[in-house]
C-alpha positions in Angstrom: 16.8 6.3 -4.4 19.8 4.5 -6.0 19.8 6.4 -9.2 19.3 9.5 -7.3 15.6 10.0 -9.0 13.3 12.4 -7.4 9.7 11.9 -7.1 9.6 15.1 -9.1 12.1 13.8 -11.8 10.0 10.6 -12.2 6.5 12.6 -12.4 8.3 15.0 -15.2 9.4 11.9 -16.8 5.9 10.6 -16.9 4.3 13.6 -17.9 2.4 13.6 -14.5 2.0 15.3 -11.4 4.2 14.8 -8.3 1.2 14.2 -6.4 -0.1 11.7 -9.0 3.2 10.1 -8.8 3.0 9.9 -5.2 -0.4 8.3 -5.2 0.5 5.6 -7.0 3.3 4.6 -5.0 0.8 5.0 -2.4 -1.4 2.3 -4.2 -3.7 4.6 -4.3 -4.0 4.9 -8.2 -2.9 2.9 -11.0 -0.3 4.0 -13.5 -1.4 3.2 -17.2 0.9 0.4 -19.1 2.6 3.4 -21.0 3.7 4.8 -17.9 4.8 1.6 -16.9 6.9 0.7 -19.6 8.4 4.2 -18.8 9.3 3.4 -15.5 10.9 0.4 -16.5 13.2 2.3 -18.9 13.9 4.6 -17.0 15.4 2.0 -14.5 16.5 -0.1 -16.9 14.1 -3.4 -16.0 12.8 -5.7 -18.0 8.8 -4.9 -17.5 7.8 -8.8 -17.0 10.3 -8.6 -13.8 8.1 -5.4 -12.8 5.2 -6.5 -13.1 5.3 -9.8 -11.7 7.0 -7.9 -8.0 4.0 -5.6 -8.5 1.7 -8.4 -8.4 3.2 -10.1 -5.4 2.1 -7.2 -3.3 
């Protein structure tokens, strides 16, 4: 919400579907490592720092 991303910008950026997008923010599904990595560019975080606050869930 910060960077003013929608879910729909985000999906586009990972080459996904909004509702694919959506379920994994859902933890429903699991994003691959590539789409991680893209994420974390994308928001400009370094992806040990994502991954360990995705863990802690």
């Amino acid at each position: 919400m910060e960077k003013g991303y929608s879910q729909q910008h985000i999906a586009n950026c990972l080459n996904i579907s909004r509702n694919a997008y959506m379920a994994w923010e859902s933890n429903k599904v699991n994003l691959s490592i590539r789409q991680i990595i893209q994420i974390c560019e994308l928001y400009n975080v370094k992806f040990s720092s994502f991954v360990e606050e995705y863990l802690e869930k």
